[in-house]
Each structure stands twice: as C-alpha cells, then as structure tokens.
RONU-547619 format. One record per residue (C-alpha): x, y, z; residue in one letter. Coordinates in steps of 0.05 Angstrom, whole numbers, plus 5000, padded with zeros to 4 digits. Example, Ala and Ser with C-alpha at 12.3 -4.5 7.8 and 13.67 -1.06 7.14 Angstrom:
<sites>
524649105156a 527349795143s 
</sites>
This chain:
<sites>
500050005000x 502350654980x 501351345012x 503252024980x 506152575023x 504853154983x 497652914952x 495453604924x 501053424860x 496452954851x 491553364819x 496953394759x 495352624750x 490553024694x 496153194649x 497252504624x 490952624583x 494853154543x 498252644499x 492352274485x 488952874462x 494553034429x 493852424384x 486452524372x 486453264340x 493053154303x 491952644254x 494652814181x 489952924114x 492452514061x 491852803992x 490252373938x 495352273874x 493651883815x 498851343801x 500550913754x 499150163778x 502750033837x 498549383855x 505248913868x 506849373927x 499749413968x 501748724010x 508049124033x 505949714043x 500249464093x 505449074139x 508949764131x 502850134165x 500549704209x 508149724240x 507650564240x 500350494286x 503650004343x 509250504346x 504951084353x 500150704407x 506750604449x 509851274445x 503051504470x 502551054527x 510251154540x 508851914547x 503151754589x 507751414633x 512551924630x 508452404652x 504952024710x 511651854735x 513652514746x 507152694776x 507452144829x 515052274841x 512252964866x 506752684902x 512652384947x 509951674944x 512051245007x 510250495034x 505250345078x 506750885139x 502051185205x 496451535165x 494851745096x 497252415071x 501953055102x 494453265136x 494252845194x 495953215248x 501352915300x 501152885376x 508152875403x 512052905464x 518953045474x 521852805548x 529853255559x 534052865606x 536553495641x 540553175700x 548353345727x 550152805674x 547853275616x 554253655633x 557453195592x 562653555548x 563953205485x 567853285414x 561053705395x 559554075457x 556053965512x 550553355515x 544953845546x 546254315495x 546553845434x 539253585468x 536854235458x 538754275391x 535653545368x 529353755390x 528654335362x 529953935301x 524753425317x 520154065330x 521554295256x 517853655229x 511853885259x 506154195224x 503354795250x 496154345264x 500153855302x 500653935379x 508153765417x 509353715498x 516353885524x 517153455594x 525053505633x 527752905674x 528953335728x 526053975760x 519254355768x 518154505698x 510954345691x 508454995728x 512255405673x 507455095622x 500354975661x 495954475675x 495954335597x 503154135574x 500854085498x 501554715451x 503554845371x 510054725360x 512055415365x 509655445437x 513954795453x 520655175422x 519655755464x 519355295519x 526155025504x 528755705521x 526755625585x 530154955610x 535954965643x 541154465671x 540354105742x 543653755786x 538353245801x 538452575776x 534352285719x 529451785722x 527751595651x 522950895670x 517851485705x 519052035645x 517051555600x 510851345646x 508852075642x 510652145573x 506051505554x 500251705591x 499352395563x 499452045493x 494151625511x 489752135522x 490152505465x 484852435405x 490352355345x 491351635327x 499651865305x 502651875374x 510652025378x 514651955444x 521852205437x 527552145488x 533952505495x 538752225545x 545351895555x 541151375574x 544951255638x 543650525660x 542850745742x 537251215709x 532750625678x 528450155719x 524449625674x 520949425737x 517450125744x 515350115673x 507750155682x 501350105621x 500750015554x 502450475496x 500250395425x 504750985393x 511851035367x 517751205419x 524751395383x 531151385438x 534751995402x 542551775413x 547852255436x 555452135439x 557251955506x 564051595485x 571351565494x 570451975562x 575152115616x 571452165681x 573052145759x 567352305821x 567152415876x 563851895918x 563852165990x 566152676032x 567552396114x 568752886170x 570852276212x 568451966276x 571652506318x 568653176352x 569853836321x 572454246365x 575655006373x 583054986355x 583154246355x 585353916289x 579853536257x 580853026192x 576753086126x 577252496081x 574352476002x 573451815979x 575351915896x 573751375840x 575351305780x 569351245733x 571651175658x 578151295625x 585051145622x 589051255689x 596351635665x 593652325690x 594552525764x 587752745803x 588653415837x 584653375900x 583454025940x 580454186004x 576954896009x 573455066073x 570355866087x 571855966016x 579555896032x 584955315999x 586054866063x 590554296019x 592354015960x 594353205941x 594552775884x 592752095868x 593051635803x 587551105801x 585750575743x 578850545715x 573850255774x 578250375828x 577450865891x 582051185934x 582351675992x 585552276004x 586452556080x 586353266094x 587553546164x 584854256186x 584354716251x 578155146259x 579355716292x 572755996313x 564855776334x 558455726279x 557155566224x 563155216169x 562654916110x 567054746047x 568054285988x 572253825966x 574253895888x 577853505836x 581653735770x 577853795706x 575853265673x 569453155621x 564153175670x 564553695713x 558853645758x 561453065799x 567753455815x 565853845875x 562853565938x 560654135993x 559853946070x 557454386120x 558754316197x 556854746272x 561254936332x 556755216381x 558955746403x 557555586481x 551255036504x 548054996562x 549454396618x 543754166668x 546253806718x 541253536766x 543553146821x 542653226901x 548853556935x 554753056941x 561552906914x 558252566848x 554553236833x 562053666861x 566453316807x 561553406737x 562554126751x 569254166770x 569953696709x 565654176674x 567054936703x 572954786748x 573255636759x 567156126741x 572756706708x 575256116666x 572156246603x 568955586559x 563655556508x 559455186549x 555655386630x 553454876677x 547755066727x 545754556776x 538854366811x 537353866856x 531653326837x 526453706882x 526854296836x 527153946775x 519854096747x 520954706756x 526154826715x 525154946626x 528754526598x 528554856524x 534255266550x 538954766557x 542354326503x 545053766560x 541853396616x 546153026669x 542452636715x 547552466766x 546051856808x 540051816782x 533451866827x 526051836826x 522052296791x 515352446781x 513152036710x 510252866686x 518453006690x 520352336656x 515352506602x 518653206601x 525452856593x 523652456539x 520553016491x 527753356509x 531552786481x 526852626425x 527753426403x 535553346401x 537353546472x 543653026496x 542652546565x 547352246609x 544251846665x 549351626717x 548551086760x 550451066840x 548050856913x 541951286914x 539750966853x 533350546849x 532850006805x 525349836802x 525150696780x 530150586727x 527450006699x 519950336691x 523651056676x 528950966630x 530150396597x 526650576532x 531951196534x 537850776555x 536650066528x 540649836593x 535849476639x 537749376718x 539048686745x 540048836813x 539949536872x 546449726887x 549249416942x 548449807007x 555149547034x 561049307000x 569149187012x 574949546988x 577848746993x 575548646925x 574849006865x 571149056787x 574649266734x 571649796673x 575649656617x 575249456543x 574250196522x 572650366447x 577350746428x 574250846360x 568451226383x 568252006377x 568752126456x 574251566467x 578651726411x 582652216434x 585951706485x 588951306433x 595551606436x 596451666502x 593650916520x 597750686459x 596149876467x 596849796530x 589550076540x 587050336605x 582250076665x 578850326724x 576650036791x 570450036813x 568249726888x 561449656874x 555549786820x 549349506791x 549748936743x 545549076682x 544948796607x 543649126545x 536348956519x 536549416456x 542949096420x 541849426352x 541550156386x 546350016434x 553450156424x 557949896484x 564050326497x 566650016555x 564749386609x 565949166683x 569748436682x 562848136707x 560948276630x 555748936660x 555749476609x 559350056639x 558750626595x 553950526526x 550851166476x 545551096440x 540051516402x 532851756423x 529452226365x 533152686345x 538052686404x 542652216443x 543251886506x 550251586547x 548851066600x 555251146659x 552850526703x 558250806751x 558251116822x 564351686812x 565551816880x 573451706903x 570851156955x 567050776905x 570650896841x 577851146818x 575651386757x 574852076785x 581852126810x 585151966738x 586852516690x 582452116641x 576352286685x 575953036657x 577053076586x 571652476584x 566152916620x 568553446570x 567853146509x 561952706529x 558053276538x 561053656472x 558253006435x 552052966470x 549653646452x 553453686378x 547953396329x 552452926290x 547152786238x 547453456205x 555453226198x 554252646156x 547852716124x 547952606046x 542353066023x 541653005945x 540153475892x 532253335866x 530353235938x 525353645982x 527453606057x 525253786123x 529454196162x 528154156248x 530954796270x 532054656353x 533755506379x 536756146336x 530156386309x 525256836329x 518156666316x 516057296296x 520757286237x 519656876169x 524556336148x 527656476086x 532156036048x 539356276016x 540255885955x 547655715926x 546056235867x 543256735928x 536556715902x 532156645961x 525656245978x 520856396038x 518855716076x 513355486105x 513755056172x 510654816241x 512055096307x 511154596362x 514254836437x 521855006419x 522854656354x 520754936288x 520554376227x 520254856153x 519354546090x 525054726041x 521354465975x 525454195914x 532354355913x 535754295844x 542354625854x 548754315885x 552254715943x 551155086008x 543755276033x 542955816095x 536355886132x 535456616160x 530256826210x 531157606206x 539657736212x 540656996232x 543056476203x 539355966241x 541455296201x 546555086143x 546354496102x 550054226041x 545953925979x 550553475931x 549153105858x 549052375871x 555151975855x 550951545808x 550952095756x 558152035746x 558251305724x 556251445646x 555250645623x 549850475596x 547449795564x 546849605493x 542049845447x 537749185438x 537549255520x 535150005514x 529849795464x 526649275501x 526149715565x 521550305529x 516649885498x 521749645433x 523650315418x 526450545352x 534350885365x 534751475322x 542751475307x 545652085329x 548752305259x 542052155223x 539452605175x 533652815223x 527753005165x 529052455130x 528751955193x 522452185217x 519052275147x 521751495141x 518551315202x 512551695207x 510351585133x 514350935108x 519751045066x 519651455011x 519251284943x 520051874894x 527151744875x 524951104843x 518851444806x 523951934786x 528451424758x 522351034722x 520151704679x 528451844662x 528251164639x 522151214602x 524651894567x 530751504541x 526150944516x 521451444485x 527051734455x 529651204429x 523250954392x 521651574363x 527451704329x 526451904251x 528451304202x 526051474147x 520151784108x 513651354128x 509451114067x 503351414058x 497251084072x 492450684042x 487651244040x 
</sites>
C-alpha cells in the first residue's frame, strides 16, 4: 500500500490526458495522387502501416507514463506508513534528560546543549496543526507550562528556552510513564514519544515501567563515548568531635569512573571559601581511593567547604560541599542532690567561674527539677539518678526526642525498680540488681575494654597506645543491654555489666555511665582521664552529628528541624547557592520549628535566616550515580521502552522521521522510472525514414 506525502501534485495526474488528446486532434489529411499501377506493392505497404500504428500507440502510452511518473514522484509516494497524507495532524512528546550527567562535554559540545538542539529539530517536522509537549527528567518544569503541557509547536520551542541544567538525577522508566500517559489521552491516532538522554543505565528501571502504549517511541542517541571521568563518591568528617582549635580530619573518597588512568587527580580541600590542601592520586578505571586532609578551625558557627577534583569531562561530579556547627557555648543541666558525684561534673565541667568555655553548667537538685525549662538547655546530666515524678520523665523524653543530649549516671541512691519503669526505653540498659548498700574495698571490678574508636574515646588513643586503660570500681549495679541494635557498648565491668553505652532517642542522644564516681566507690574520678571524658561527652551529647554526615541529594525536598536561633515572629527564608532566596513554610511545636524547604535542584551550600540569623546550614550534593556514564546496549535499551526505535545520532533528522512516520519514501524511484522512460521514448521515436503514405 502506498501513501503520498504531498497529495495535492496529485491533481496533475490530469496531464497524462494531454498526449492522448494530442493524438486525437493531430491526425494528418492525406491527399490523393493518381498513380500509375502500383498493385505489386499494396501487401508491403500494409505490413508497413500497420508497423507505423503500434509504434504510435506506444509512444502515447510511454508519454503517458512519463508523465504520470513525474507526477507521482512529486506526490512523494512512500510504503505503507502511520496515516494517509501530510494532513494528519501529530501528537508528540518530547521528554529532555536534564540531570548533572547532561554536563557531559563531548567532541561537539555539551550533551544538554546538543539535546536542545535535536529537538528543536524534531520540533521542525511538525506541522503547524500538530500539537508537541516538552517534559525535563528533572526539575519543576510543569508549572512554567500549566495544567495543559500540549501547545503548537512554536509554543513547545519557546519552551526550550526556558530549561535549564540540574543537578538532580534522571529517572527515565517514570519520564516515560508520564510521557506514555499523556499520549494516551490524546484524540490523534499518530502518537510520537521522543527521548533524549545518555541513557544512563542507574537512570532506567524496567520494573517501574507501568501501562500500555500503542504509539511510536524513538531513543534519540547522543555521543557519550571515549570519556575521561573521575567523582567524587563521599566526603567523611570522621568519627571525631569538632572542636575549637583542635585539628579535625576530612577524608574524600575519589573513584575513578571511565578512562585511562596516566593523568594525576588534583584533590583540593576548600573550607570558608579558603584553599585548606592540596594531594594527588593516580587510580585505574573502577578503582577508589582516599585522600586525607587535616584542618584547625579557629572559631564557633557555622563552616562549611567542598572538596574538588581537576577537570575532567564531566564536571558536575567534581565538587562535593559539606557543611558543619561549633556552638558557640551550650548549656549543661546537671541535676543531682548535693554530694561528691554532683561536686566533680562541675569541677569536670566549670572547674573556675572566670575561666572562660563555650559551654555553662547550672545545677538543681531533683526537688526542683519540674520546675526548671528545659528548652534552654542543650544537655541533661542526671547524676546518680533518682526518682522522679513520671510528668518529668515524660518531660525528659520530649527533650531527648527534640535533640537535647542525656547522660544518666548510676550510684547508691539509685533505684532499680525506678530505672527500669523510667528509663530503659531511653537507655536500652535494663537493671538486674539495687546497688549494694555495703560493700569491701577487699575486692574490686574492673571497667575496661574501652572503644577507642568512638568520637568521645578517641582522643585517648595516643596516650593509652596498646596497653589500654582500666578503672576500679568497688561496687555497681549489674545490668544487660536489651536494645542490642541501638546500643553501642563503649566500655564493660569484668562481670560482662555494660559500663558506659550511647545510643539515640529522636533526634538526640543518650550515654548510659552505670558507675558511682565518687573516690570511695570508684577511681575513675581521680585519673586525668576522668575530665577530658566529662568534657567531650558532653560536647558529643549536645553536637547533632547527623547534620555532619547527612547526604542530602540534589532533586530532593527535605525537612529541616530547627532546635533554637530563630525568632518566631520572623519568616524563614532560604539562601540558595545562586543567592536567590525562597520563603518557607513550617510548624512550630514548643521549641522546635520543622520548615519545608521544597525541591532543591542546585548543588552547594543552603542558609536558613530568620531576620539577621542564620539559624541552620546544610550542604545539597549531585548523587555519585550520575558520574558512572555506562549504559547497556542498544537491543537492551529497546526492550526497556516498549521496543523503541534508536534514532542514530548523525541521522539525517527529516529524513528519519519522514521514514518513520510515513514509510519510506519512494519518489527517487518514480523519478528514475520517467528518466528511463524518456530514454526509451527517445529512442523509439527517432526519425528512420520517410513513412509511406497510407492506404487512403
């Protein structure tokens, strides 16, 4: 079945007529001439004729031919295609993979930009009847163009203008999903679906692929070969507190992606906007290595800084941006009747009122306790723990769960069957037995087996070198851990009693110190060790470690809990790497304040101001995923967009889709026929010779 793109040449058809007509109205009259008898030569003369009519009747129907050949040759004849004729108008949808992996710089330019240009290409096969949808991988895009995505082609081109680059990642199983269904509900039976990725393979997922769709998809190809490429995967701060003028470790984890490995990788270190350190490293393709960078900060609030790696063809996996706090002082509640145990956490803690720290300790007894707000404080000690009312155990609880940081000491005043109904579900350390109201100096447990990986402990690595450390201990109350997967033991008593444990409530932490510090009970107090512990204990238990190693990733819409620094009469607005700024909306529940930051497409450092304040800072990076460039076969790509046709990236584009959309195109071969038939008609009618007149 044929059908003709052009079908108004058709009308020309007509002109093959002209020859017959021709041959009607032009026949000869033959005047008569008296001869002398010429009978011997009428049997020849007949054959002669009749041979002069069947030449005739072919030239006419070669010219015929002729003519109709060239006719349909302008008619753009093609094989059996979508629909009949150039009038059919086309629904079409073209989906832009705009992700961090678009930044792809290539031979002939950059991928994003050569996506741009194929479909505005694609766009130029449109009719102005025919209605086109623009839809991005990544980004809010669909609020520029309405509740209806479909427009004239011209519409869709000036919507190309407006898409830009992001540093999200792509999903092209749920483009195509979106892509699909809008097809399906439009009226035109042609339905085109056209892609434009690198097809990443970490950005396909068969699984997801959901529905049916009856029209034609075309994966439009773009180079993504021969590159050179190294990421980077993850940024550590370490498992160590950061601290004031105390040298802290920063470790990027580098791999090497795709390429050759004879080039050195500059790594550098930037933190406040200043060069901290430089290193190199040479890696083969698929491998990882880490480079270690220590720093000293000098002063309290908010850091942050990125890691970056030489150039190379993808650029937007090169940087990775971190962001950190160092309060500037926090609050210590210690709570605790008056006694040696309660003496030594403040000495530990303020050991003289003119020495200046960044943190204050005020002290209550357990009497006064409900009294007291906690919101103002960012530690609770709860030294020898005691009895209290279950309103102040709820009170305690919210505390923790908001982010605030517990340590609940054990001693003799403790009571078991209170601990066990109070503070297990904080602790995950349940009491096996009171503490014993009389003991001997005769005999003795030990707390050892510290973990001197932990952030508190491992400053004593040095010093303890591997001899390690231990501390007596005449008496305490033998316990188990009950919550073993949110427990983490730091050290034990030799009877096999957790000693000292953290673990996490909410948003906040808790330390369990199953140990009586006074001199005649325990020598811990006594050893140098005793005070840097409290110290840094409590520096950990009020530091919020999370915001530290977080991975928040670009395309993602989270929820910032802001704990103090903000005034509620203020709005929150949001600082964006480019300093544009967003207002937020959020909840306000006692002291916290949770604000929605919406979709963040950008890479970098965000700031959260309430007035003049800076009240949070957080660091938003591309996901290492978008780095790794492979992507399967093209048989394997086909298969996973419902057999998809691959239009080749050098492809002459009109052609391609006229191919596709119609069938292919048969004019050259029309035009071939009626050059042929010329020559043949040529060649026939070719004088030989007077003809012999007729019998009339």
């Amino acid at each position: 079945m044929l059908n003709f793109l052009n079908t108004a040449v058709l009308a020309a058809a007509a002109a093959a007529l002209f020859p017959f007509l021709l041959h009607l109205f032009s026949k000869r009259k033959i005047k008569v001439v008296p001869f002398s008898s010429i009978s011997f030569l009428k049997a020849m003369q007949k054959r002669q004729v009749r041979a002069i009519k069947i030449k005739q009747l072919l030239l006419l129907v070669i010219r015929t031919l002729i003519i109709l050949a060239v006719v349909l040759a302008f008619a753009r004849p093609a094989t059996q295609g979508g629909y009949l004729g150039s009038h059919a108008t086309v629904s079409a949808v073209i989906v832009i993979d705009n992700s961090a992996s678009m930044t792809l710089s290539v031979k002939d330019g950059r991928l994003f930009d050569l996506a741009i240009k194929k479909a505005r290409g694609i766009l130029d096969q449109l009719e102005q009847s025919d209605e086109a949808a623009v839809i991005t991988t990544s980004g809010d895009y669909s609020r520029l163009q309405g509740d209806n995505l479909f427009g004239n082609p011209a519409a869709a081109r000036e919507f190309l203008n407006t898409i830009t680059l992001t540093d999200g990642s792509a999903d092209l199983t749920e483009s195509f999903n979106r892509a699909a269904d809008l097809l399906n509900e439009r009226l035109n039976l042609n339905r085109e679906l056209y892609i434009i990725s690198d097809f990443q393979d970490n950005s396909i997922n068969v699984e997801n692929a959901s529905g049916e769709y009856s029209g034609k998809t075309f994966l439009v190809d773009l180079p993504v070969d021969d590159i050179d490429n190294s990421g980077i995967i993850s940024v550590d701060l370490g498992n160590q507190l950061i601290e004031v003028g105390t040298e802290i470790n920063v470790a990027a984890n580098v791999k090497k992606l795709s390429g050759g490995g004879d080039e050195e990788i500059l790594v550098s270190l930037y933190l406040d906007d200043k060069r901290m350190g430089q290193d190199g490293l040479r890696l083969r393709q698929g491998e990882s290595g880490a480079v270690d960078f220590p720093m000293i900060v000098n002063n309290p609030g908010f850091h942050s800084g990125y890691i970056s790696l030489s150039d190379d063809h993808l650029l937007s996996d090169n940087t990775y941006h971190f962001s950190f706090y160092i309060p500037d002082q926090f609050n210590v509640l210690l709570a605790g009747e008056e006694g040696l145990d309660t003496r030594f956490f403040q000495l530990a803690l303020a050991p003289d009122e003119n020495l200046r720290r960044h943190w204050s300790v005020h002290q209550v007894p357990y009497r006064s306790f409900s009294s007291v707000n906690l919101g103002e404080y960012d530690v609770l000690i709860l030294a020898n723990f005691s009895s209290l009312p279950g309103g102040d155990i709820a009170r305690i609880k919210e505390f923790v769960r908001k982010g605030g940081g517990l340590l609940v000491n054990l001693g003799q005043k403790t009571d078991s069957v209170a601990y066990n109904r109070d503070m297990v579900e904080l602790t995950g350390i349940t009491l096996r037995s009171q503490f014993p109201t009389q003991f001997s100096r005769s005999g003795h447990y030990l707390m050892s087996d510290f973990d001197l990986e932990h952030q508190i402990l491992s400053v004593f690595k040095e010093g303890v070198q591997n001899q390690g450390f231990s501390f007596r201990s005449y008496a305490h109350v033998k316990s188990e851990i009950t919550a073993e997967d949110e427990v983490r033991l730091l050290a034990r008593y030799s009877d096999g009693s957790p000693a000292l444990t953290v673990s996490g409530f909410g948003r906040g932490r808790v330390m369990y110190f199953g140990c009586d510090i006074a001199p005649d009970i325990s020598d811990i107090s006594l050893h140098p060790f005793f005070v840097p512990f409290i110290v840094r204990s409590c520096e950990y238990l009020s530091s919020d470690f999370s915001t530290h190693t977080e991975q928040i990733l670009a395309g993602s819409s989270p929820a910032r809990t802001l704990r103090k620094g903000f005034n509620v009469k203020n709005e929150f607005v949001l600082v964006m790497p480019d300093k544009q700024r967003r207002i937020l909306t959020g909840s306000l529940q006692d002291d916290l304040r949770t604000v929605e930051c919406g979709r963040l497409d950008q890479s970098g450092v965000y700031s959260i101001m309430n007035g003049m304040v800076e009240s949070d800072r957080f660091a938003v990076n591309i996901d290492p995923d978008e780095g790794d460039l492979y992507r399967s076969d093209w048989d394997q790509l086909s298969g996973s967009f419902a057999n998809a046709e691959k239009l080749p990236y050098a492809a002459d584009m009109a052609g391609f889709i006229t191919e596709k959309r119609f069938g292919r195109e048969l004019w050259q071969f029309f035009l071939l026929a009626a050059l042929l038939l010329m020559a043949f008609e040529m060649f026939i009618a070719r004088d030989r010779g007077a003809p012999l007149p007729s019998e009339d």
